[in-house]
C-alpha positions, 0 to 999 in steps of 0.5 A, a space after each residue: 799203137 800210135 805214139 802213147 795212144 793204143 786203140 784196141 778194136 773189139 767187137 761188144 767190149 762193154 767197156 766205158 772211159 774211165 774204167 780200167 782195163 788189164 791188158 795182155 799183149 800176146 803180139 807186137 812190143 806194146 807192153 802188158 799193164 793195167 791202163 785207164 780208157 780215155 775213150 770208148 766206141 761200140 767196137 773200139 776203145 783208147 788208153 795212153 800208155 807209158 812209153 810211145 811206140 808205133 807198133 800193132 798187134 795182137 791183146 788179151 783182156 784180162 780184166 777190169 776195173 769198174 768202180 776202183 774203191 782202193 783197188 790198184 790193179 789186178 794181177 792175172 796168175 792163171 785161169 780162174 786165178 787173180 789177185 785184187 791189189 789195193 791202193 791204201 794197205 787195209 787196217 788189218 786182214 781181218 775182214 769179210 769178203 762178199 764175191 759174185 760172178 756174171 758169165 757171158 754165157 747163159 748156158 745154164 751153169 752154176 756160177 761159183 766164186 771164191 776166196 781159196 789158198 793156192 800153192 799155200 799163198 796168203 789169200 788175204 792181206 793188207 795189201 791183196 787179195 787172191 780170189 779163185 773162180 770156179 765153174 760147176 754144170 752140174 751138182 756132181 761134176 767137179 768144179 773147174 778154173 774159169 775165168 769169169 766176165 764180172 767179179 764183184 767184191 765187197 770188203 767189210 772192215 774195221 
């Protein structure tokens, strides 16, 4: 990080300006956030973050914002873990949610996605929504926490 600009080098990253990128800083005093991409290379991209430091150091990906639709940030709890925040609270919790996931991987395992109560956590409210991923390889193998590529979800309401 150079004053607000931090440019984060990743091989393949897939990521274009304007999406937004959840970022988890393991080294160095940057700070954790959810951040816009002001600019992006093939093995590189830029975020202005809120405090000017000269730092370097080490970050974790823990998602992204590709298209936001009402959707502030994402929270990172654990593997497989994370919760959807909305921009604008929703009418009611009254509604239906559509999940599919994309791997980076094509080993051949199922993908599996879903909304689930964990530690007896409201899943869906006005203002969030908690989605779990699991990850299955066989029909009778247990389903395990992964943390996915892609999540796309879909809200319908009133």
């Amino acid at each position: 990080q150079s004053g607000t600009a931090v440019t984060v080098t990743k091989a393949s990253h897939g990521l274009s300006v304007g999406w937004k990128v959840n970022v988890d800083i393991t080294s160095g005093t940057a700070v954790d956030g959810m951040y816009t991409i002001t600019s992006a290379a093939s093995g590189s991209f830029t975020y202005t973050a809120g405090t000017s430091l000269t730092t370097s150091g080490n970050a974790t990906l823990k998602g992204y914002i590709k298209s936001s639709y009402n959707v502030s940030s994402i929270t990172y709890h654990a593997i497989g873990d994370s919760s959807i925040n909305f921009t604008n609270a929703l009418n009611n919790s009254d509604y239906c949610v559509v999940f599919g996931t994309l791997s980076n991987t094509t080993a051949g395992s199922d993908r599996i996605s879903y909304a689930a109560e964990n530690n007896s956590t409201v899943v869906k409210s006005t203002t969030q929504l908690r989605v779990c991923t699991k990850n299955s390889v066989t029909d009778t193998s247990p389903a395990t926490d992964n943390d996915f590529f892609t999540i796309s979800v879909v809200i319908f309401g009133t």
